[in-house]
N, C-alpha and C positions, 0 to 999 in steps of 0.2 A: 415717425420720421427716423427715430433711433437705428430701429428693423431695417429701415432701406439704409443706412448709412452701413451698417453691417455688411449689406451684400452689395454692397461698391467699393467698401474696404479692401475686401478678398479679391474681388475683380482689379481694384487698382492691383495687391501684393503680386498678382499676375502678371499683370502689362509692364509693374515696375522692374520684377523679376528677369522679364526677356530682358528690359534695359540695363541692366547688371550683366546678364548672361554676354548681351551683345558687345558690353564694353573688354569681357575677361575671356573672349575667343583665344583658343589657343591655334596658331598657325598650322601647327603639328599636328593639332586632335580633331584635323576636320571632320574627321566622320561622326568623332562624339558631339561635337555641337551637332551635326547635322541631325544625329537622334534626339538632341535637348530640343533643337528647334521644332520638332515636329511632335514633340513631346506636348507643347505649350502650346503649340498650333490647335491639338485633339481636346485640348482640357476642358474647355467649357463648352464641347459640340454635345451630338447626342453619338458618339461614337466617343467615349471616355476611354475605352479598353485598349485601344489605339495609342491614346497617351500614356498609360502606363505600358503597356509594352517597350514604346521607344524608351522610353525612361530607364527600363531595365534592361535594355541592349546598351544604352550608355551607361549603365551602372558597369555593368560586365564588361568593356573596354577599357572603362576607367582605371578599375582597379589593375587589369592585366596591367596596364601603360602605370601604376600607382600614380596617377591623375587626381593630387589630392583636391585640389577645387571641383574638378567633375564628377569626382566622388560625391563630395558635398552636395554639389546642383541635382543629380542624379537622384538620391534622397531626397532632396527635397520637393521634387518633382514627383516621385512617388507618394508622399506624406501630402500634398496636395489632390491627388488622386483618389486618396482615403477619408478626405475633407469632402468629396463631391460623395464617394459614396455612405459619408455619414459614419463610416465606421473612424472616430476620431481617436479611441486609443491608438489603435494602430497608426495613426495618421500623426501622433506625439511619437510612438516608439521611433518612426520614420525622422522625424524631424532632431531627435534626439542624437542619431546616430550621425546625420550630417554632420550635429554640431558639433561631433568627434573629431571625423574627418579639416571640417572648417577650422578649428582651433589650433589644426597641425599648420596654416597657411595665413600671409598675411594678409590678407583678404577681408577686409573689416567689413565691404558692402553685403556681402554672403552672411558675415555672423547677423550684421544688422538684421536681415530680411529673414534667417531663420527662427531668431529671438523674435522678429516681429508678427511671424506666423505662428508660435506658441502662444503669443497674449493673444491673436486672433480664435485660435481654436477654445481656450481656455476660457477668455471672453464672451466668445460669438456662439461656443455651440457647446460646451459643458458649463456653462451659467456659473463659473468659478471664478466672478472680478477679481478678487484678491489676488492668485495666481497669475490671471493675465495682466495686472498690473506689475508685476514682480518683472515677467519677461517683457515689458515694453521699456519700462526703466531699461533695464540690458542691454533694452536695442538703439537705447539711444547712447548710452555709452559709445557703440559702433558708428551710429547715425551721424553723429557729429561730427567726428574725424573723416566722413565720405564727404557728403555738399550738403547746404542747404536744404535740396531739395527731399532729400532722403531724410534728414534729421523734421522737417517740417510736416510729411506725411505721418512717421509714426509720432510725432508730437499729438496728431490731432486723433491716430487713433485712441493715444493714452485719455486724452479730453474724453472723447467719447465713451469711454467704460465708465471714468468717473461718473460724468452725465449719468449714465446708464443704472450708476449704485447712487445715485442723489448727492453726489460729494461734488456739488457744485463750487465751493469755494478752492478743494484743491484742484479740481480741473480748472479752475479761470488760473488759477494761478500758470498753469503752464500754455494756456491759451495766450496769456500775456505775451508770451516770450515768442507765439507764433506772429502777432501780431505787425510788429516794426516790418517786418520782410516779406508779409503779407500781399502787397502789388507789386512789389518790385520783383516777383516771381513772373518771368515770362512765359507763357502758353502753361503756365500750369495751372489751368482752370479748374481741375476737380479740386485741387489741393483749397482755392478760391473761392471755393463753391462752400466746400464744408468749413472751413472758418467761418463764412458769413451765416449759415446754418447754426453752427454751434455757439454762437455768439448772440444768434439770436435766443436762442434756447434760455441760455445765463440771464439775460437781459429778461426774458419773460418771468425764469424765477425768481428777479430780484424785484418785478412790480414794474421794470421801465419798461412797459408797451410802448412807446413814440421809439424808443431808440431800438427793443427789438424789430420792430414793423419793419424802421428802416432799411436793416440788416437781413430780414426775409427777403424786400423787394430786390437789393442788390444782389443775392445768391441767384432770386429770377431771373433778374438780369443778365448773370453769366449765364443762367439757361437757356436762356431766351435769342443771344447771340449766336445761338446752332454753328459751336466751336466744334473744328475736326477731333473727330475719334471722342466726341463727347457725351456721357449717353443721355440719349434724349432722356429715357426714366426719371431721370431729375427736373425734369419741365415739371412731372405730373407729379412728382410727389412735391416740390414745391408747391404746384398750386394747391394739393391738397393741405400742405403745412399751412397754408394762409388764408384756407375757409376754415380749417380747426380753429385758428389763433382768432378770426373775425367774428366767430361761433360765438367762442368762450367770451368775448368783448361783449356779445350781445346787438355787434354789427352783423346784422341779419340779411340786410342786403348787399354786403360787401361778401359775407360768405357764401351764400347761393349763386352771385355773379361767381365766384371762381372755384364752385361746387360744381357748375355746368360748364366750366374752362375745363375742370377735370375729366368730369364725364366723356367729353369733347374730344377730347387728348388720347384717351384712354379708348373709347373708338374709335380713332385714328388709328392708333396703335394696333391695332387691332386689325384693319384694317389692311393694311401696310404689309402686315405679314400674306396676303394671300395673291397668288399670282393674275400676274395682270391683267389677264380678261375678266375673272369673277373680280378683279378691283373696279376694273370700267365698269363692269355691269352694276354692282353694289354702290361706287359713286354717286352712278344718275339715279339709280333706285329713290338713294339717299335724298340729295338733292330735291327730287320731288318730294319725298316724306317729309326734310323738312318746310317744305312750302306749307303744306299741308299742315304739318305741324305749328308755323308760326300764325296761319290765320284762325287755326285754332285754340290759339294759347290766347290773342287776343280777345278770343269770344268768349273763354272761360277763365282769363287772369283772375279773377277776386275765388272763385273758386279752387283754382289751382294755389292762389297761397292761403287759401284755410288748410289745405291738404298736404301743404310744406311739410308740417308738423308729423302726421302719419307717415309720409313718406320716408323722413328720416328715421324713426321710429321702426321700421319695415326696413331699412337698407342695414341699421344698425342690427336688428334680427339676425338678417340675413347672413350681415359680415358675421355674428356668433356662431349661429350654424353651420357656416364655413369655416370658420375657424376652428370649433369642436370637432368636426367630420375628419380636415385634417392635422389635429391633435393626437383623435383614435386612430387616426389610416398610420399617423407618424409611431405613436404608439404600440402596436401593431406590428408595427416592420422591427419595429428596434426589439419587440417581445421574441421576435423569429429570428431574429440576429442571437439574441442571447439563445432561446430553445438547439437551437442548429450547434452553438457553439458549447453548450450543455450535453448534446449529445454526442458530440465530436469528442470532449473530455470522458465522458464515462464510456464511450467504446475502448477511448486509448488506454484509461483506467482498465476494464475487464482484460483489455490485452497484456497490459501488466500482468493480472492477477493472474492471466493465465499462465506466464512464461512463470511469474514466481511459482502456483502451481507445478507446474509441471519439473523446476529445478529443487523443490520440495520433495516429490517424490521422486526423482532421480536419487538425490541425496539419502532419502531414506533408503531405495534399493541399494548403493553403495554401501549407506552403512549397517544395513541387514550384511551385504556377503562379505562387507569386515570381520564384523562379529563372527558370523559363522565361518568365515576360516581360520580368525584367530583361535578360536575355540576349538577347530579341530586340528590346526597346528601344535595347540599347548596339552590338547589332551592325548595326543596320540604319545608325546614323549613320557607324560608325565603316567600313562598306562602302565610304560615299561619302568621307571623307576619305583613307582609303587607297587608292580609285583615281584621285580628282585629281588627289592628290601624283603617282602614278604618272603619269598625264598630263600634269601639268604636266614632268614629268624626259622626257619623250620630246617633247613638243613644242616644249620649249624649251630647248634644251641650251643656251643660253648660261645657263641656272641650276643644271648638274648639281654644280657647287661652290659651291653656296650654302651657308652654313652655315647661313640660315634655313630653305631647304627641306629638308637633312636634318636638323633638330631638329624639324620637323613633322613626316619621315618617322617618327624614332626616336618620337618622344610617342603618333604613331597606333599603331605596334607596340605600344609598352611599355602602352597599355591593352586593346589586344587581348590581350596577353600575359597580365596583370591579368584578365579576365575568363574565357579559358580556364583559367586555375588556379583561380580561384574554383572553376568549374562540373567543372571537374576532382575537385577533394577532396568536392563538393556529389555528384558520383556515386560515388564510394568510399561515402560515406557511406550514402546508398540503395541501395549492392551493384547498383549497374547496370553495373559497366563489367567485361566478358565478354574476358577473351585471345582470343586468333586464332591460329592456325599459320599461318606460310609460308617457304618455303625460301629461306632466305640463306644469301652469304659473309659471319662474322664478320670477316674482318681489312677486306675491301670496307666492310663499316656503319660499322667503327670510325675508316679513313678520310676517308669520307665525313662523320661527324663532325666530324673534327679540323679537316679544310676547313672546314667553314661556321662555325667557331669562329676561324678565323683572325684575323678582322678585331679582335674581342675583346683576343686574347692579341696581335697587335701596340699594342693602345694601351696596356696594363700590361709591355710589352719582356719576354714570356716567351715560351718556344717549348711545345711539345703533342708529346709521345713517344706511337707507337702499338706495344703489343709485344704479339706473339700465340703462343702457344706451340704447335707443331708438329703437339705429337700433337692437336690440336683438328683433328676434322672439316672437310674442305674447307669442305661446306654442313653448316648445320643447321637443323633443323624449332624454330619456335618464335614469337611475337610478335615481330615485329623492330618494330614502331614503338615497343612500351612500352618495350624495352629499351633503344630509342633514347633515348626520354622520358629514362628516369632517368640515362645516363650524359650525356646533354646539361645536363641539372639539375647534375650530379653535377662538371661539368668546367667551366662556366658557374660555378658557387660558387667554386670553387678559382682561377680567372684573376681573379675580382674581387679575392680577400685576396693576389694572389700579385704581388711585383713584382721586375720583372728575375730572374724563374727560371724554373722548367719545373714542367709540369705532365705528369705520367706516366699512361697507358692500357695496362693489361696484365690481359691475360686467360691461363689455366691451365687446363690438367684437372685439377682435382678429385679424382673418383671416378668407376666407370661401376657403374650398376646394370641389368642387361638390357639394353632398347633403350634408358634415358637414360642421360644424360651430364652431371654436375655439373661446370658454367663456376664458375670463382672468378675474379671481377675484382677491380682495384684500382685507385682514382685516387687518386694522390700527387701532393701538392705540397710547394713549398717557401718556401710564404708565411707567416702573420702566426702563423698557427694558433690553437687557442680555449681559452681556460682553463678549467679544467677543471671549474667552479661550472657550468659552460654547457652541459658537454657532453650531459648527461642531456637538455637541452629543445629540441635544432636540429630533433629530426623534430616538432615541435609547432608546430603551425600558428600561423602571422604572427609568430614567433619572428626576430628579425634581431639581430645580433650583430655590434658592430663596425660600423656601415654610415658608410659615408662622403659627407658632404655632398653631395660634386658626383656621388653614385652614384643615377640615379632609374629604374635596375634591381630589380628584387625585389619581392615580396610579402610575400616571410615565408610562403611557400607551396610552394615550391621542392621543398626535403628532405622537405616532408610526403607530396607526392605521393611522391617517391621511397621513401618508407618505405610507404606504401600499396600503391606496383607490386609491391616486392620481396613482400610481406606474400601479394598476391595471385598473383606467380608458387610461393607456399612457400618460399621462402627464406629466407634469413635476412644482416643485415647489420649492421658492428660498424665503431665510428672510435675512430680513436685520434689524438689529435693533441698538440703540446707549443708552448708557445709560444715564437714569433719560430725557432721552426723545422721547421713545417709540420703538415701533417696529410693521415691517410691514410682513406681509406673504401672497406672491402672486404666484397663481398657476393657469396653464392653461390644460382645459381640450375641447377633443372636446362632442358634442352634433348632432345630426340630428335636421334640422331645422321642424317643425310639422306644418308650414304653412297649406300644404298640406291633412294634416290628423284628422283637426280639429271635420270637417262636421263627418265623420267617427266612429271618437271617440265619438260623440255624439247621433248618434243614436243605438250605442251599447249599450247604461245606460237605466240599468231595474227603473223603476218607479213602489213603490209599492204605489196603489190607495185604497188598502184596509184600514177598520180600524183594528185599534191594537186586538189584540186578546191576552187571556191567554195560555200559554203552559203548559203542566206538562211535567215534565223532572227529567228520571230516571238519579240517580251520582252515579256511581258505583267509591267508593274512602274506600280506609284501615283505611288510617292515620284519626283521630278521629277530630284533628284539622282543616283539612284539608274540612272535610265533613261541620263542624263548617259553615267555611269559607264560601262555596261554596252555603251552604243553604241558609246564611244570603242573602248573594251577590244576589242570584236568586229571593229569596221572597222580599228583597227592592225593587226589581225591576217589581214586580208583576206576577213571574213565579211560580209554583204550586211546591214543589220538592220532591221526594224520596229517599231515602240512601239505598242503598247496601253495605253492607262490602267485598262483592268480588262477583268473577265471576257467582258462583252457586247460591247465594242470587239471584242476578239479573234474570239472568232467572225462578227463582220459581216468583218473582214478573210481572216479561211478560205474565205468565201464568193470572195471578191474575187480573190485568190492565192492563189498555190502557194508552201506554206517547208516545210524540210527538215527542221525540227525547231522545239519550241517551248521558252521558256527561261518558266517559272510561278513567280512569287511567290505562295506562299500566302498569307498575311495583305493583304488589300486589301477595301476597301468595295463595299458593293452586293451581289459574290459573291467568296467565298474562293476560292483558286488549287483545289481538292478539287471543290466544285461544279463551278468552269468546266469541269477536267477529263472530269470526270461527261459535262457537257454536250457535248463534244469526240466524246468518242467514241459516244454516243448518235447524232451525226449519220452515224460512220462513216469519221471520221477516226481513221487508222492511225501518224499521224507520229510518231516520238517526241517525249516531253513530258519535260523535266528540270527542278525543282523546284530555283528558287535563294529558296532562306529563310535568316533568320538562325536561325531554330530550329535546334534540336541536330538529326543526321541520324538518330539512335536515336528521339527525342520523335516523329516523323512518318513516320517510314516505313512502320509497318505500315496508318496510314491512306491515305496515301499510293499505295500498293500496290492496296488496296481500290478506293480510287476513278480509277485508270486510269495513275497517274504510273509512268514507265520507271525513273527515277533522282533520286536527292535530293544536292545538293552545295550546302553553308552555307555564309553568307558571314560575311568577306571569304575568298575562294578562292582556292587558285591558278589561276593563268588557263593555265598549262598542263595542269591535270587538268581542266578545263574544256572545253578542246579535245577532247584525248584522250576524253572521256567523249560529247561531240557527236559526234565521229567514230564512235565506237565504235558508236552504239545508231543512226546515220543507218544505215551500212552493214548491221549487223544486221535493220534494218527490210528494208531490199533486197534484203540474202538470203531474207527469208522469200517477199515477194513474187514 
């Protein structure tokens, strides 16, 4: 009985709804009622799409006219719409939003009927009493202040949830209060119906069967009366509420008489719906079957009620099966509500992903051609100041103890220095920077080191140990510049914190696994050393600790890269240090042992037997300074030189002479060093062509390659692999010819 009291609740919220609606027409907003009406008209047809449509043509008038009530109704009416299609979140977010609008307006009947379709939803179809008790309370706050008749309806929906959760004494409690006002309600039969229903309910929990019965027959009775606009459905679930109630009594003949009133009813009903000729014809059908039927009942009455028993037994089946079937058909729909709306979230998710995607690599191509033009913005100037200075120190030795010009020298380093670490950890990060093999003596690299670090460790009064332990391979195969990188990092740190002591290089074997060989090194000092808050963040980029005023060394980028090299040879590396008495960093990397490959490597080395010879060498370079530079550099060194200001200079001068090789700036105006290239050899020129850019040599070489250049060396340069590299690819060119 509960179940049908449910779906006559909603049907009333409906019918009561227009009555609200109809009371709060606006003069002005005829067209908007006219879509609310037709709204309410579609709700409960089989054309439901209908009624939400109008709903949201009155939503969108509403709002234009700020119609705060038909705002409200409009909502509501949609949230209604999502109640028929089951989909009930949406049909709370709906309901929710009116109550925005509603609470802007003094309109109490609207709050009431909104708050009373939340206890309905929450009640009736997300099994949440608790909840739909909360908003019924609410709604009678509203309810009360409209009439009776509104405060009397959701009174007896609140009844009914209790019922529903067994808290039959707080629901009497408010049934009470329905009760006084209870006849004196004219033509409000449903509202009549369901008190006497619900009362009887109470009265059956409490043991009083005489006084529930009573309360059944007279809810009958208002069925029974076939009141307008009344739904018949309550005839037949009545009678069925009072074969159950005569059942459970163990009145057995009172319940089968109004077990076969239902049945009765219920083909009627049935009935009823089909149009009038198959009604006539199915009538007389009828009619005769029962004739039939009743002379045959009397011929097998004793039979037919042994078989009472089965019968019920088999209807009760039945109704399970029914009710499981659609349990899973229900089940089912709402699994395909969710899958649908599962997939509708991970489409709009990958579309995310994708936009993030693709503003990921945007941002990375951004900031790739930052880096590379800041790098070749910083390195182009910083070319011409580091070969001035050099110029100026050879041309004028009475300035080689300047201590202005080596504070120039030092400041033009320490931003080149600054700028290679940057673009250093800037390719860690982009996984561009690729190891190398080539066969070195360790204990040669590690003095080699220690020298070029001399000058350092005399101005902090320390000395630099190199120890190599025995069983390490003569040669071994592996990266010798990165491993240079990080122990020069690594030794570099330790002379700046360290004064008046030493700073210790020692390398170990390890382990040997097959052909590798695990190196474990160590630099030790005996300086300041780091406490211990610090020591988790040195390999953390631009991290400086300690730094001292007059130190304009460092980046704070130092340890990062070294933590990156070791990272990328596999290794692994651990400090320990204490303070004011040092600190130690030891890391192990492996190596291939080069026993093997020595003979090898040795007779790959070209030996050039010739003597020195002069070159002329075309510089195809813009920048003024830069040409400066490059002249001086060549002619101290006894090379012949030409200047081109760009690409088309240079070829009218190949016309003109003969050079042994050409030195090409790529980046210049009119044409890029890539084109003139192009152009170069299209005429048939064979000479070698060497690429001095400040671009990274990895950034252009495969273009490079492409369009005709032998070799790529960035600036600022050493000017003896400069040499070595002219020489190199002159003579090569001659051997081929």
């Amino acid at each position: 009985m509960n179940h049908l009291f449910k779906t006559i609740i909603l049907i009333f919220c409906f019918v009561f709804g227009m009555k609200v609606f109809s009371q709060n027409q606006n003069s002005s907003s005829k067209k908007i009622k006219d879509y609310l009406k037709e709204s309410g008209k579609y709700l409960h047809t089989s054309q439901p799409d209908l009624s939400l449509q109008n709903a949201k043509k009155a939503l969108s008038l509403a709002i234009k006219e700020n119609d705060e009530p038909s705002i409200a109704k409009a909502y509501n009416f949609i949230g209604l719409n999502f109640v028929e299609f089951y989909d009930y979140d949406k049909a709370i977010d709906y309901y929710n939003k009116a109550l925005i609008h509603a609470n802007k307006t003094d309109n109490d009947t609207i709050k009431s009927w909104l708050y009373n379709n939340l206890g309905n939803v929450y009640s009736y179809n997300k099994n949440d009493d608790e909840t739909g008790i909360k908003y019924y309370l609410q709604s009678l706050e509203y309810a009360k202040k409209v009439d009776i008749v509104e405060f009397t309806y959701n009174k007896l929906n609140l009844v009914n949830t209790y019922f529903e959760d067994k808290k039959f004494e707080e629901g009497k409690m408010h049934l009470n209060e329905v009760g006084p006002n209870i006849d004196s309600l004219e033509r409000e039969y449903e509202a009549q119906f369901f008190y006497y229903s619900l009362n009887a309910d109470y009265e059956e929990y409490m043991g009083n069967f005489a006084i529930a019965e009573n309360n059944l027959l007279k809810a009958l009775e208002i069925c029974k009366a076939k009141h307008k606009n009344f739904d018949s459905n309550h005839e037949i679930g009545m009678y069925e509420s009072l074969s159950s109630f005569y059942y459970n009594r163990k009145l057995y003949e009172k319940a089968y008489k109004y077990l076969l009133i239902t049945d009765s009813l219920k083909q009627l009903d049935y009935d009823s719906r089909k149009n009038e000729k198959v009604k006539g014809l199915v009538e007389q059908i009828e009619k005769e079957e029962v004739k039939r039927e009743l002379i045959k009942m009397e011929a097998n009455k004793r039979v037919q009620d042994q078989k009472l028993l089965n019968s019920k037994i088999l209807i009760i089946l039945i109704g399970v099966i029914f009710l499981t079937t659609l349990i899973l058909l229900y089940s089912q729909l709402k699994l395909n509500r969710v899958r649908r709306k599962s997939n509708e979230e991970l489409r709009e998710a990958n579309e995310e992903l994708r936009i993030a995607k693709e503003n990921a690599e945007e941002a990375s191509k951004v900031k790739s051609q930052f880096v590379s033009t800041i790098s070749h913005e910083l390195r182009t100037p910083l070319y011409g100041v580091i070969g001035i200075t050099d110029i100026i120190e050879v041309e004028h030795q009475e300035l080689e103890n300047s201590p202005h010009l080596k504070a120039l020298k030092f400041s033009a380093n320490y931003l080149l220095s600054l700028v290679n670490d940057i673009l250093k950890v800037y390719k860690f990060e982009e996984n561009n920077v690729v190891l190398e093999n080539n066969l070195f003596n360790l204990e040669d690299k590690l003095e080699t080191i220690k020298n070029s670090l001399d000058n350092i460790a005399l101005k902090y009064n320390n000395d630099i140990l190199v120890k190599v332990d025995k069983k390490i391979p003569e040669y071994i195969i592996g990266d010798s510049i990165r491993l240079s990188q990080i122990i020069l990092n690594l030794v570099s740190n330790s002379l700046k914190f360290t004064y008046d002591g030493k700073v210790t290089i020692s390398a170990h074997l390890d382990n040997s696994e097959d052909e590798l060989i695990f190196i474990k090194f160590k630099v030790t000092d005996t300086g300041s050393g780091i406490p211990k808050e610090y020591q988790d963040k040195v390999f953390d980029k631009f991290v400086q600790i300690d730094r001292k005023e007059d130190d304009y060394q460092g980046t704070g980028l130092g340890l990062t890269i070294v933590k990156k090299l070791i990272d990328l040879f596999k290794g692994e590396i651990y400090l320990e240090s204490e303070v004011n008495k040092g600190t130690k960093v030891t890391f192990i990397i492996p190596f291939e042992s080069g026993e093997n490959k020595v003979n090898e490597f040795v007779n790959n080395i070209e030996v050039d037997l010739s003597l020195p010879k002069t070159y002329k060498i075309l510089v195809v370079e813009d920048n003024k300074i830069n040409q400066i530079v490059t002249k001086k550099l060549l002619e101290n060194h006894k090379f012949l030189c030409e200047i081109a200001d760009d690409g088309y200079v240079a070829l009218e001068l190949l016309e003109k002479h003969k050079f042994d090789a050409i030195l090409m700036d790529i980046n210049m105006p009119k044409i890029n060093g890539f084109e003139t290239t192009k152009l170069v050899r299209q005429q048939g020129y064979k000479i070698p062509i060497i690429a001095v850019t400040a671009f990274e040599k990895e950034e252009v070489q495969a273009r490079a390659k492409q369009s005709g250049i032998d070799d790529v060396i960035a600036k600022p340069f050493d000017a003896r692999k400069l040499f070595q590299m002219i020489r190199l690819h002159i003579n090569s060119k001659q051997g081929e010819e």
